[in-house]
Every structure is written in C-alpha cells, then in structure tokens.
DSSP file (Angstrom, degrees, kcal/mol; ACC not computed):
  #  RESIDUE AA STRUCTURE BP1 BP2  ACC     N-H-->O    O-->H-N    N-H-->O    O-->H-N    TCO  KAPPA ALPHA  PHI   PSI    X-CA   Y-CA   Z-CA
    1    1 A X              0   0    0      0, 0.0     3,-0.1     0, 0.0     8,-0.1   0.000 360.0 360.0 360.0 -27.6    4.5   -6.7  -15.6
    2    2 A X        -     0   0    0      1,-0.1     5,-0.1     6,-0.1     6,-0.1   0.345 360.0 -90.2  89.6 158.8    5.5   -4.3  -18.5
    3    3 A X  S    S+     0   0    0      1,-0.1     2,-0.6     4,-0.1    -1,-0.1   0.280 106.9  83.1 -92.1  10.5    7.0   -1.0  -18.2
    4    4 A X    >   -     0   0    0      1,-0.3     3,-2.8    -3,-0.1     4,-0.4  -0.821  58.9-166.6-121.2 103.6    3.5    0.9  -18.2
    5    5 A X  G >  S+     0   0    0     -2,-0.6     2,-6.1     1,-0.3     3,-2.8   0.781  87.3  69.8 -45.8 -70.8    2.1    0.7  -13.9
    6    6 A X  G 3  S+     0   0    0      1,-0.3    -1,-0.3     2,-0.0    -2,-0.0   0.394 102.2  49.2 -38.0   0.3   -1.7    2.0  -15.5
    7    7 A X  G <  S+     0   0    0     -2,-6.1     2,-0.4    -3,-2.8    -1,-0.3   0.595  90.8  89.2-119.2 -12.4   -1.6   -1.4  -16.9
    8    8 A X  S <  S-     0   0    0     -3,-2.8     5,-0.1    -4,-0.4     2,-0.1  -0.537  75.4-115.4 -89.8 145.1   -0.8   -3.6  -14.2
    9    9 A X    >>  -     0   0    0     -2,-0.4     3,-1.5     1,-0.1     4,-1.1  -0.290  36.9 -95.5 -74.6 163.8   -3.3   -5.1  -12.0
   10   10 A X  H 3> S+     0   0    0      1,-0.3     4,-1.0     2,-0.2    57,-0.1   0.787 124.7  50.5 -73.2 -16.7   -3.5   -4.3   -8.2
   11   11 A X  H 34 S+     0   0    0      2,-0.2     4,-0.5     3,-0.1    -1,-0.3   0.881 109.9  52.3 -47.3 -44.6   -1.5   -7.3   -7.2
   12   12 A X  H X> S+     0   0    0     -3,-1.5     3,-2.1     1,-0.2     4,-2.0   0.966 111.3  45.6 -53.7 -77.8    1.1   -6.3   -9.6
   13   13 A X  H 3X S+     0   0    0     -4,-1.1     4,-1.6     1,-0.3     5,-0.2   0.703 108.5  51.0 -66.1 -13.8    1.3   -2.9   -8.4
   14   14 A X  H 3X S+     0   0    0     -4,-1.0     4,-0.8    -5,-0.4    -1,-0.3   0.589 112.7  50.5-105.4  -6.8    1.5   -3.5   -4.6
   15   15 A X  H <> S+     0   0    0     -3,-2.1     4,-1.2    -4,-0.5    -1,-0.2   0.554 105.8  49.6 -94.2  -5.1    4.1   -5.8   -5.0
   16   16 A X  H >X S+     0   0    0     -4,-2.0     3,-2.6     2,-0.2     4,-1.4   0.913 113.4  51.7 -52.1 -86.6    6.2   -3.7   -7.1
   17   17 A X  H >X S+     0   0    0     -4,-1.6     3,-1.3     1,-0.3     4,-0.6   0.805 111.4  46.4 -36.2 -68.0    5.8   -0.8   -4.4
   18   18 A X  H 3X S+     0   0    0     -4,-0.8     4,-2.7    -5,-0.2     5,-0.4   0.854 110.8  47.2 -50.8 -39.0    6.7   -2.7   -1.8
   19   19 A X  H << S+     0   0    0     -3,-2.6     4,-0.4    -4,-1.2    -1,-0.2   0.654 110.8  54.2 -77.2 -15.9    9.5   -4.2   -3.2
   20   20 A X  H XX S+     0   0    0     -4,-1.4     4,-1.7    -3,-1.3     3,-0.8   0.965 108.8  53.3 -50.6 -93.1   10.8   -0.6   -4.5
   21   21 A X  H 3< S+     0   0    0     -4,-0.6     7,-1.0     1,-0.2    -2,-0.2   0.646 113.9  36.7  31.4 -93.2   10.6    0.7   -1.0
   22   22 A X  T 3< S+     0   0    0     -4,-2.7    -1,-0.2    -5,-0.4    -3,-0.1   0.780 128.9  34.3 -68.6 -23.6   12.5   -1.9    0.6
   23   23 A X  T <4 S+     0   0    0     -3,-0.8     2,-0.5    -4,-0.4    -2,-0.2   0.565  93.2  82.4-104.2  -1.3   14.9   -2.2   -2.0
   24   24 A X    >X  -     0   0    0     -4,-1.7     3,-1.9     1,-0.2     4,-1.3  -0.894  66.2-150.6-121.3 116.1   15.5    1.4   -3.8
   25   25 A X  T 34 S+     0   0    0     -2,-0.5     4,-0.2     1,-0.2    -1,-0.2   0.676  98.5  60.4 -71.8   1.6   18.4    3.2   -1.2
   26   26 A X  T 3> S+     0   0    0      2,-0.1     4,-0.7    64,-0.1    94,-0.5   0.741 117.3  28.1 -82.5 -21.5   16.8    6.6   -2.3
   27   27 A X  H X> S+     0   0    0     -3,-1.9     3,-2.6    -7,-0.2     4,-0.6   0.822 125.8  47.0 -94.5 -82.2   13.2    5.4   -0.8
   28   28 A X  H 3X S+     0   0    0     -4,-1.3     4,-1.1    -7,-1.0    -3,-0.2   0.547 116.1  36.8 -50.9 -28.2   14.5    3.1    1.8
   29   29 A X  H 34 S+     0   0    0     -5,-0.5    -1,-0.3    -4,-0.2    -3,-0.1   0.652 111.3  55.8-131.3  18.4   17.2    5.1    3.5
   30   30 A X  H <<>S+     0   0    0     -3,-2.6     5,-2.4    -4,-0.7    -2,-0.2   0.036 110.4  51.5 -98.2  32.0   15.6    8.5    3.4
   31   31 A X  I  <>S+     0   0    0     -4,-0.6     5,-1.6     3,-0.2     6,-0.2   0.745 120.7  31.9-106.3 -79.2   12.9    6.8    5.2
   32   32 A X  I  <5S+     0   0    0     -4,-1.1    -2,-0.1     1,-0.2    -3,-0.1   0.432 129.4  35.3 -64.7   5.3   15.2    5.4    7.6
   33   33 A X  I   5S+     0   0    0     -4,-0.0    -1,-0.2     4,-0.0    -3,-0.2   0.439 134.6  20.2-123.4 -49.1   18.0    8.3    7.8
   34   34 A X  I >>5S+     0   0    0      3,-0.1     4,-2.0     2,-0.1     3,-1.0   0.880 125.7  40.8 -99.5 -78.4   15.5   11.5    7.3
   35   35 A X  I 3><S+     0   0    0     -5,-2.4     4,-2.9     1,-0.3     5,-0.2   0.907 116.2  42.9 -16.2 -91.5   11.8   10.3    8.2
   36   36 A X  H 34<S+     0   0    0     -5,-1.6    -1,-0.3     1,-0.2    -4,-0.1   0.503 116.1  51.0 -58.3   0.9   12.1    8.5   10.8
   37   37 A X  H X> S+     0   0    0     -3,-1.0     4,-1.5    -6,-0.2     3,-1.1   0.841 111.1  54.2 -96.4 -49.3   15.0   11.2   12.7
   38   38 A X  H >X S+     0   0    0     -4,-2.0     4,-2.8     1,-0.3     2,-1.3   0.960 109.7  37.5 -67.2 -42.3   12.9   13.6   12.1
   39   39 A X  H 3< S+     0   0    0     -4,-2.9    -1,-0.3     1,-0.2    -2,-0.1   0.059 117.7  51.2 -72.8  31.0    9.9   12.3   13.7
   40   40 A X  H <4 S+     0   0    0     -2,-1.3    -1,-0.2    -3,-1.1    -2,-0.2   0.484 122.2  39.3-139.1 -36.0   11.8   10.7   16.7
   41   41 A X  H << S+     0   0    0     -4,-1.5    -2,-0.2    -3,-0.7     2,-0.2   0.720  88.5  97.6 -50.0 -62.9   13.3   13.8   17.0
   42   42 A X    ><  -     0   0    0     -4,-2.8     3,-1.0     1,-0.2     0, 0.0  -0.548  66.9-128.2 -79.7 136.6   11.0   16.8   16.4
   43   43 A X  T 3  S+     0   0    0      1,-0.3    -1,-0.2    -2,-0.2    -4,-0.1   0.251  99.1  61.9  27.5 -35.6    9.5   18.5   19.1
   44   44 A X  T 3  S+     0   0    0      2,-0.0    -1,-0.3     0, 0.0     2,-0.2   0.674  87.0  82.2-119.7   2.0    5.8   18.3   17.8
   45   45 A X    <   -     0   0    0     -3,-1.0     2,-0.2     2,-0.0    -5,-0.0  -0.581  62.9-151.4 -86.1 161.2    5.4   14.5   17.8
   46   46 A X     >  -     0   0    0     -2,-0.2     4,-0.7     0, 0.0     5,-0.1  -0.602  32.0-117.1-105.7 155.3    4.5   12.3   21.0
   47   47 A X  T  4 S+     0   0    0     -2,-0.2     4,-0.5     2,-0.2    -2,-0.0   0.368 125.8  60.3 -66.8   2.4    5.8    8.6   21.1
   48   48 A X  T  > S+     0   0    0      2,-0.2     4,-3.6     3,-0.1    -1,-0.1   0.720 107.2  43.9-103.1 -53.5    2.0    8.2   21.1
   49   49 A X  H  > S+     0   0    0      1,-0.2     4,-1.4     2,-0.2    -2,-0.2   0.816 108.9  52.0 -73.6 -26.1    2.1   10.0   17.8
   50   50 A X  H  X S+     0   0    0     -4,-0.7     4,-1.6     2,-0.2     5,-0.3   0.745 104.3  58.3 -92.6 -22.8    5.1    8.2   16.1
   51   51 A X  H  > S+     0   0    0     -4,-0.5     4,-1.6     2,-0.2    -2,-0.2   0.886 110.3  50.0 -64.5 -32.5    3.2    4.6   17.1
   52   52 A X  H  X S+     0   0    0     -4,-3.6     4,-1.1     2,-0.2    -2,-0.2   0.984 102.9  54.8 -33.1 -66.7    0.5    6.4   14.8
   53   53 A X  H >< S+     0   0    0     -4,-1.4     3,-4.1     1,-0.2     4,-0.5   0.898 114.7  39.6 -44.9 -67.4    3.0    7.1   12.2
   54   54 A X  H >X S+     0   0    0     -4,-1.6     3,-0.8     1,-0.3     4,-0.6   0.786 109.9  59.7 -82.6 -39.0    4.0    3.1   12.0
   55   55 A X  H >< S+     0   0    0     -4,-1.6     3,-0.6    -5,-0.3    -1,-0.3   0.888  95.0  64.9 -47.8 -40.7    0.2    2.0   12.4
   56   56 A X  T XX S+     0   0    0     -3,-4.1     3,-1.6    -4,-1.1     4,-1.2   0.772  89.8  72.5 -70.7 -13.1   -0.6    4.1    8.9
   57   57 A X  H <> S+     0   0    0     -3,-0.8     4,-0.9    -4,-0.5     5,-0.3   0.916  96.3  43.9 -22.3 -74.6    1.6    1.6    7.2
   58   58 A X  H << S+     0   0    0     -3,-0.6    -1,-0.4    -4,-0.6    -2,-0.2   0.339 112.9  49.3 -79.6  16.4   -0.8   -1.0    7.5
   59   59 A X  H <> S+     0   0    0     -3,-1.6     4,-1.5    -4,-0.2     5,-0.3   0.384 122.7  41.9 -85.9 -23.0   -3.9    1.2    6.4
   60   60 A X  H  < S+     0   0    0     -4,-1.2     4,-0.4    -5,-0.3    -2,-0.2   0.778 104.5  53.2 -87.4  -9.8   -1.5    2.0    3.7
   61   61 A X  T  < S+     0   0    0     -4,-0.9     4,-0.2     2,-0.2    -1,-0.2   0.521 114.7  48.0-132.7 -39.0   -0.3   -1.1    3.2
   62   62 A X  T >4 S+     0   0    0     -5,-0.3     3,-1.0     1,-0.1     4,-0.4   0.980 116.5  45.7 -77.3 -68.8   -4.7   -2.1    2.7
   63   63 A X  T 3X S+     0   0    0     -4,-1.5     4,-0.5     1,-0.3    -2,-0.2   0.562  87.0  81.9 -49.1 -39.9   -5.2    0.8    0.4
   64   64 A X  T 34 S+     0   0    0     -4,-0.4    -1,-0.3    -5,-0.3    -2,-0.1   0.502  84.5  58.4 -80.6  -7.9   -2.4    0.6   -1.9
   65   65 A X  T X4 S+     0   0    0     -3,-1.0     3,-3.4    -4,-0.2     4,-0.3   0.918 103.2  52.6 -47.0 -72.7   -3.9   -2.2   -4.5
   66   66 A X  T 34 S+     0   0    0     -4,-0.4     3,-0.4     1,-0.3    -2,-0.2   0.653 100.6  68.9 -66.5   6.6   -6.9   -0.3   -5.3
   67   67 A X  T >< S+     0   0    0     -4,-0.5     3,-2.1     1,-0.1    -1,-0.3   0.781  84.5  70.0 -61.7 -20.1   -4.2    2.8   -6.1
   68   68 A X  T <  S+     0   0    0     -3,-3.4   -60,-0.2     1,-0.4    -1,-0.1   0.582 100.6  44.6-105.3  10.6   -2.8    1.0   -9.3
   69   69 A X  T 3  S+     0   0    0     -3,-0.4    -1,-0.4    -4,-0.3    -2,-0.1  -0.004  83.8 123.2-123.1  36.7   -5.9    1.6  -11.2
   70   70 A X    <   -     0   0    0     -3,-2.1     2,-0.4     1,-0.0    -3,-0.1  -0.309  59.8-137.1 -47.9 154.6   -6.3    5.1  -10.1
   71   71 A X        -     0   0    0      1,-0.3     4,-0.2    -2,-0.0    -2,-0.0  -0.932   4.2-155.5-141.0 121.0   -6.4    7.5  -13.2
   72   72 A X  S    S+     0   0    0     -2,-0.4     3,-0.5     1,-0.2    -1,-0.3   0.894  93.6  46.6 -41.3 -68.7   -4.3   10.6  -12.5
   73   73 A X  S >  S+     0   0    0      1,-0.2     3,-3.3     2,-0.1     2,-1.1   0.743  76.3 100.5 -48.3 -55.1   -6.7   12.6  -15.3
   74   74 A X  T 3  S+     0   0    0      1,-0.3    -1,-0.2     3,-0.1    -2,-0.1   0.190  87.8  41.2 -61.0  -1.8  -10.1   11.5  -14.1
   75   75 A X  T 3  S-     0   0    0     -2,-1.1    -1,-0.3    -3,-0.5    -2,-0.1   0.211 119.0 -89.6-145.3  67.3  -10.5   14.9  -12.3
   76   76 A X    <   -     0   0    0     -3,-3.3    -1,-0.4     1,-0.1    30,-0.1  -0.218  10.9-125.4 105.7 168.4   -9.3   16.9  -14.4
   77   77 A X  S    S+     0   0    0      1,-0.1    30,-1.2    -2,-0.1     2,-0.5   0.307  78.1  89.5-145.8  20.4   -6.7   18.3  -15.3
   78   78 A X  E     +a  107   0A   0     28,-0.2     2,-0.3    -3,-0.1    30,-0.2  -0.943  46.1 177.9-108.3 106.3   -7.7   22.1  -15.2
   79   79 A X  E     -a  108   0A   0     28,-2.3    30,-0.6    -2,-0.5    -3,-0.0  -0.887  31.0-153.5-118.3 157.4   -7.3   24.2  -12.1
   80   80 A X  E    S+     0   0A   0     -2,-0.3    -1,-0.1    28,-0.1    28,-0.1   0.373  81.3  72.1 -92.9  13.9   -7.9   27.8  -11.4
   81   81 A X  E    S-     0   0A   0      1,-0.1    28,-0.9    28,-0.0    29,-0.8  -0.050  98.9 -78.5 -93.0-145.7   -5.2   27.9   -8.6
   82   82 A X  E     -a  110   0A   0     27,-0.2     2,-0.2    26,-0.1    29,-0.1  -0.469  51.4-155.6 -86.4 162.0   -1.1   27.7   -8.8
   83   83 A X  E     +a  111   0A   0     27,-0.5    29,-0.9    -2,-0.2     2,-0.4  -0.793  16.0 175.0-142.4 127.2   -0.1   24.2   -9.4
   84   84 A X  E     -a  112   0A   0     27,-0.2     2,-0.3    -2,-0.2    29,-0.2  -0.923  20.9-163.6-143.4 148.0    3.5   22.2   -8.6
   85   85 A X  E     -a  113   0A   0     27,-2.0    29,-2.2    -2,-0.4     2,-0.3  -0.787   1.9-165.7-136.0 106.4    4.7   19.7   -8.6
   86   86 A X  E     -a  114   0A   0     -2,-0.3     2,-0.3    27,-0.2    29,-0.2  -0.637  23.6-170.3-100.2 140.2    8.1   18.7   -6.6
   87   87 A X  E     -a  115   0A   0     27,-1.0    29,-2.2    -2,-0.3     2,-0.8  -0.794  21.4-138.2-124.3 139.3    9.6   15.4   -8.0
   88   88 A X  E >   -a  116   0A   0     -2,-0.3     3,-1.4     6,-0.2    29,-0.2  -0.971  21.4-148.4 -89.4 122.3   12.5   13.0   -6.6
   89   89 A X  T 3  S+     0   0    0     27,-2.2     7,-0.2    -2,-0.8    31,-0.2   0.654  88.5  54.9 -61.6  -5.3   13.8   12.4   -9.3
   90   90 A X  T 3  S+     0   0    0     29,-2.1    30,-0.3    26,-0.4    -1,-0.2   0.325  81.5 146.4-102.5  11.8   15.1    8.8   -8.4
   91   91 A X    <   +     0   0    0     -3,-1.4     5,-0.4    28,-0.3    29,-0.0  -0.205  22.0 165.2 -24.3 130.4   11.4    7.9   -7.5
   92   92 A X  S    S+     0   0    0      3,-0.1     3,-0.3   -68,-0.1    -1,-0.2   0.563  73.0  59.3-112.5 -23.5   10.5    4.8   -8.1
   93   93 A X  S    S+     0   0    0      1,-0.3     2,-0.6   -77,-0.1   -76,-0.1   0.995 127.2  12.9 -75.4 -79.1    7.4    4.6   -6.1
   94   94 A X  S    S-     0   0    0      4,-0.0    -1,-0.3    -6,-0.0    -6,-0.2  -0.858 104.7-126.8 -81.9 111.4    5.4    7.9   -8.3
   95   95 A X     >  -     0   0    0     -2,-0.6     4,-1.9    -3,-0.3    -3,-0.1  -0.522   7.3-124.9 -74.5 156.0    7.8    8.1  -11.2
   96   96 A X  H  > S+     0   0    0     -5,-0.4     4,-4.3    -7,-0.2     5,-0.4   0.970 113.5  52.5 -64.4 -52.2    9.5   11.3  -12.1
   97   97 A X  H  > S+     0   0    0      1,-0.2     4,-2.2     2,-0.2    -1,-0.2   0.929 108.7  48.9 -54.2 -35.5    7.9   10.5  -15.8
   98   98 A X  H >> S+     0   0    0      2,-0.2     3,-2.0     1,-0.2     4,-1.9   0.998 106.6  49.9 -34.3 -74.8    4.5   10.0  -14.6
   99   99 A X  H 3X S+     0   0    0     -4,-1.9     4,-4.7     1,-0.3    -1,-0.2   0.851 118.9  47.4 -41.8 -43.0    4.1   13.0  -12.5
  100  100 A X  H 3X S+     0   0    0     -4,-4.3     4,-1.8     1,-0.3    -1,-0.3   0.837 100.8  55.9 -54.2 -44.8    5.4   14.6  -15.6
  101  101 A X  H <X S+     0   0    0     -4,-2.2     4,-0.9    -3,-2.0    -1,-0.3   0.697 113.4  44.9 -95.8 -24.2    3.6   13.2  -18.0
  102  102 A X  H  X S+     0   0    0     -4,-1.9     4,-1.2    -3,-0.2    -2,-0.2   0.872 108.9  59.6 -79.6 -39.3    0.2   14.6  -15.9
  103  103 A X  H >< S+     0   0    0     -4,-4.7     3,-1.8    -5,-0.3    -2,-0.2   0.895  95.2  59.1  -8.5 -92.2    1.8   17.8  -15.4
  104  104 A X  H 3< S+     0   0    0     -4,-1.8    -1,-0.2     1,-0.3    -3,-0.2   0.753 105.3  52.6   0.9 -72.5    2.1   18.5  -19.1
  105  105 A X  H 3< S+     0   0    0     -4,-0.9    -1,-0.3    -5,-0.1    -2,-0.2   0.818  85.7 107.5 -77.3 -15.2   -1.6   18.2  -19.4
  106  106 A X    <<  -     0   0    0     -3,-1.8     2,-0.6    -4,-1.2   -28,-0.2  -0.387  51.3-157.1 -68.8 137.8   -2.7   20.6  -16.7
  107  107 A X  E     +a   78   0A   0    -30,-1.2   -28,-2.3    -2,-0.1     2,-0.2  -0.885  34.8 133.2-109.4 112.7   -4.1   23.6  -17.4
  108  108 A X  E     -a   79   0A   0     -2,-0.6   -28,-0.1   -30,-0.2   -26,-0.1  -0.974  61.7-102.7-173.2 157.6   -3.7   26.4  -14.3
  109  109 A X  E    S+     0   0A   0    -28,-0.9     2,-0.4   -30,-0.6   -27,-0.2   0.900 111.3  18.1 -46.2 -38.2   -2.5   30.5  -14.1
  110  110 A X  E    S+a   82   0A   0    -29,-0.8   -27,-0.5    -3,-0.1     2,-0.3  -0.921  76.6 166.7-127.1 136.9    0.9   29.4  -12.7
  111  111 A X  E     +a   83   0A   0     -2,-0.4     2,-0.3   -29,-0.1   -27,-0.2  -0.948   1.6 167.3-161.3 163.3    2.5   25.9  -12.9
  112  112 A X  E     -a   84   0A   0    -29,-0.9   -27,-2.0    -2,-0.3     2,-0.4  -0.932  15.0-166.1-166.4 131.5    6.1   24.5  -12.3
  113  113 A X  E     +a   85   0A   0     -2,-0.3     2,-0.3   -29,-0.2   -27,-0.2  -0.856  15.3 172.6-104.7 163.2    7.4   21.4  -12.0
  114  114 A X  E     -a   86   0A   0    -29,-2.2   -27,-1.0    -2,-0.4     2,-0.4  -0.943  20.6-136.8-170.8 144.2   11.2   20.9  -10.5
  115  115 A X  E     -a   87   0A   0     -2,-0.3     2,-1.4   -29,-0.2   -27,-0.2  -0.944   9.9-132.7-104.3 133.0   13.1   17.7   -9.5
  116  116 A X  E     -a   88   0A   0    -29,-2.2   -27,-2.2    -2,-0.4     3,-0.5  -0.731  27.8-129.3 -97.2 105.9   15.3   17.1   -6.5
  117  117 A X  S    S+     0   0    0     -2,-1.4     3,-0.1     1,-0.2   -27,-0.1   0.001  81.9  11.9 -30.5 135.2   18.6   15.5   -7.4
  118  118 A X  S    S+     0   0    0      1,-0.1     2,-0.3   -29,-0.1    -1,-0.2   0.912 109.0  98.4  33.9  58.4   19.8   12.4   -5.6
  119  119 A X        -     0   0    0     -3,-0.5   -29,-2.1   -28,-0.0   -28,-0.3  -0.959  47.4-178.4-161.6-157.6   16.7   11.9   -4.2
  120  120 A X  S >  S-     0   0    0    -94,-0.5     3,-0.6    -2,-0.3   -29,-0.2  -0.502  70.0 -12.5-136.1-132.2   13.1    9.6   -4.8
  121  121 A X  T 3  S+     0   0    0      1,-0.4     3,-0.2    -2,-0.2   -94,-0.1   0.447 132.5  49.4 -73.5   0.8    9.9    9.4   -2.9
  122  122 A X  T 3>  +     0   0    0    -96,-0.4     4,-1.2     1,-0.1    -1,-0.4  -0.618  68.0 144.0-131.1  64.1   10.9   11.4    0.2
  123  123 A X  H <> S+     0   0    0     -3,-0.6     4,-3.3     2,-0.2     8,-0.3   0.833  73.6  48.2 -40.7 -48.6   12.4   14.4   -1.8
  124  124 A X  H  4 S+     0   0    0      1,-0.3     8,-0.1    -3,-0.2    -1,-0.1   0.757 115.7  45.6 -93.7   1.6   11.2   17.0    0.8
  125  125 A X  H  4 S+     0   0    0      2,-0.1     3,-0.5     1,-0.1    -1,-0.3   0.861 116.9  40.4 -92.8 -45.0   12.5   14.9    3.6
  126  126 A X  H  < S+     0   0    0     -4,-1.2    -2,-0.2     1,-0.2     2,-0.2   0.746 131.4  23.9 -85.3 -31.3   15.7   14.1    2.3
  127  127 A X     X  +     0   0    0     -4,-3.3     4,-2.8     1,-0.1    -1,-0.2  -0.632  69.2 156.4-136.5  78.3   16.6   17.5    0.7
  128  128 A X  H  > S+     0   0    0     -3,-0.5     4,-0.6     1,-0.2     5,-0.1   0.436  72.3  63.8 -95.4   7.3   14.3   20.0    2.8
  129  129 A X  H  > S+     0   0    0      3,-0.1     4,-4.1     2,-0.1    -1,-0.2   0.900 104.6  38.5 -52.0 -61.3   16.7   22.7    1.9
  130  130 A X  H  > S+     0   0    0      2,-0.2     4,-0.9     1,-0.2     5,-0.3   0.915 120.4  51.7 -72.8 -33.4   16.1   22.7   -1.9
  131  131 A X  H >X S+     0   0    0     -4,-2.8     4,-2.8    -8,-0.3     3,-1.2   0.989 116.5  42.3 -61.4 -43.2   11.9   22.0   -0.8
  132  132 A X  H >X S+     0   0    0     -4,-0.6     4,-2.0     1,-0.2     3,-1.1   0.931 114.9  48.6 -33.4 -88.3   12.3   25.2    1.6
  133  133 A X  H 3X S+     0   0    0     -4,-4.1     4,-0.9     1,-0.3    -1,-0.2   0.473 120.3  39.3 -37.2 -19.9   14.2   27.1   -1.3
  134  134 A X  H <X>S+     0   0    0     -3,-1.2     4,-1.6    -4,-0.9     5,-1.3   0.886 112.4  53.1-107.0 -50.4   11.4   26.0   -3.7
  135  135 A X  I <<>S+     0   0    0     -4,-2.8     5,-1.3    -3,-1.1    -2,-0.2   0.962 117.5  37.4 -59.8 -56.4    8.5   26.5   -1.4
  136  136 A X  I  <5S+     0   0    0     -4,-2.0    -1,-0.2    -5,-0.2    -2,-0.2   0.732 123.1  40.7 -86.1 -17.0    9.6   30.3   -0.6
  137  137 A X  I  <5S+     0   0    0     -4,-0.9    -1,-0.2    -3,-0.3    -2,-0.2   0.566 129.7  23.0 -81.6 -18.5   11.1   31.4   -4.5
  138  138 A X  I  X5S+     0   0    0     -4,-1.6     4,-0.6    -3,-0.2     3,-0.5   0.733 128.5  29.3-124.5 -57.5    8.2   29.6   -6.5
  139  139 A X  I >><S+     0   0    0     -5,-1.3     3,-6.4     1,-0.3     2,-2.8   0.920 111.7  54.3 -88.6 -60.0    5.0   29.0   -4.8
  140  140 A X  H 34<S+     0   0    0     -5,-1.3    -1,-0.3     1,-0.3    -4,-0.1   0.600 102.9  62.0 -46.1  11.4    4.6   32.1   -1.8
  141  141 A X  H 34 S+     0   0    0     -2,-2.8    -1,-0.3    -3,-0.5     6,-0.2   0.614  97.5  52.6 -98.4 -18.6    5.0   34.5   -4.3
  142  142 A X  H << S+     0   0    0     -3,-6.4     5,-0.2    -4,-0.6    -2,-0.2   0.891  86.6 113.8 -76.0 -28.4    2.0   33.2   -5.9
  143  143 A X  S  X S-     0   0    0     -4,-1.3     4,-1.8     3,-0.1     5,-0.1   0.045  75.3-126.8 -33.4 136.2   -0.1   33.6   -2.6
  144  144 A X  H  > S+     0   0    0      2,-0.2     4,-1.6     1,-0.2     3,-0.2   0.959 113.3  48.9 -24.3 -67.1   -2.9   36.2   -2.5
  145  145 A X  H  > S+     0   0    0      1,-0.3     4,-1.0     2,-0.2     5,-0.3   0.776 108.8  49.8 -62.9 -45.1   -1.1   37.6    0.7
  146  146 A X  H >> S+     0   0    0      2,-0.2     3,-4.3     3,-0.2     4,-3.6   0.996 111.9  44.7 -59.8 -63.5    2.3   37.7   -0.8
  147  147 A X  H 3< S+     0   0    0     -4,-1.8     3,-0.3     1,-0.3    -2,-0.2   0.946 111.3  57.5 -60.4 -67.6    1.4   39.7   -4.2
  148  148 A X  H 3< S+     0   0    0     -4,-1.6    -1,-0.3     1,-0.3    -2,-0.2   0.663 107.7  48.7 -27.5 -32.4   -0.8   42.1   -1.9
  149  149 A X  H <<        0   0    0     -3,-4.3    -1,-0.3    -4,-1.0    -2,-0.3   0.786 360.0 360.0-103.0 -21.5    2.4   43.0    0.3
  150  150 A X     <        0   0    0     -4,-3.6    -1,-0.2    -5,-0.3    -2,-0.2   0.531 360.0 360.0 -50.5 360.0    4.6   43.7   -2.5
C-alpha cells in the first residue's frame, strides 16, 4: 500500500484501520481496559446508552472508506482561535506524523501540539491524567473567561 495513507484508496485504508485496531495493543487494549470501563462504569451512561456506543461502530465502520481521501488542508489551515493538538504517540490509526505534519502548517494566536507517551488512538482515555494536566496548564488559560479572571 506504501507508506503514504493520502495515497491509498478507500479499500486500502479501511482495511489497514481495522486491522491496526484489532492488532495494535495501544489501540486495542485501551479500548478494552479504559473505554469500555469507563463507560460500563460511569455514572452518566445508561445500558441503553452504551448499546449506542457499540451501534456507532457500524456507522463508523460505513463511513470510514470515504475518510482515506479526506484532505486534512482543504479547510484551511488558518484559525483565529487557540489550536491543539493532543497526540498518542503510538497511534497508528491518525499517525503522530500526520497530525504533525498538519499542525506545522496552521496558522492561529496560540498553538501547541504535545504527545502522550505509551499511548495511541485513545491517548485521553488511557492517560486522562496527562489530558487533564494538559487541558487545565495549556488550553484554559487561553479561554476568554480565564484571562478576564486573572
């Protein structure tokens, strides 16, 4: 398939992802380990709501061909807000270099990118310390509300 997704066609790519997924233990067993505890778990779901959860699979599961000729750029790559971007870095599914490599071209007041260690495509699920820690040092400080109470 060659080592550039933008190039593969949408067969290509939707069997990559799945097979990533299943097969990559940073996707696949904070999906079963984190995800799926929390939501089985938390308070603010229904069993109603987590038979939801497992249903968007197969809308996702329809959807995810016509992703692999998405083009990250195509609107734009200037914003007038903050912009971040929190990476796993063992991603396999959105690669860390990708994400990077659109990063890079954005243009915005504030911007930051940061990777979470030992983890992939469920970073903020697997290490929702270091997303907390990131979410409350990096981005609320940009907030209207925050700057205004200082």
């Amino acid at each position: 398939m060659g080592p550039d997704q933008r190039t593969w066609n949408a067969e290509q790519f939707s069997h990559f992802s799945r097979f990533a997924s299943a097969t990559d233990p940073h996707s696949f067993a904070a999906m079963k380990s984190v995800v799926m505890k929390s939501l089985w778990y938390s308070p603010l779901h229904s069993l109603r709501e987590i038979g939801t959860f497992f249903k968007s699979f197969t809308v996702s599961a329809a959807v995810l061909p016509a992703t692999a000729s998405l083009d990250d750029w195509a609107d734009g790559t200037r914003f007038d807000v903050p912009f971040f971007v929190v990476q796993g870095a063992c991603d396999l599914v959105n690669t860390p270099d990708r994400a990077r490599a659109f990063f890079d071209d954005v243009q915005a007041p504030v911007k930051e990118f940061t990777l979470i260690e030992d983890a992939g495509h469920f970073a903020a699920y697997k290490r929702p310390d270091l997303f907390l820690d990131f979410l409350l040092s990096h981005v609320l400080p940009t907030l209207p509300s925050a700057r205004q109470g200082a």
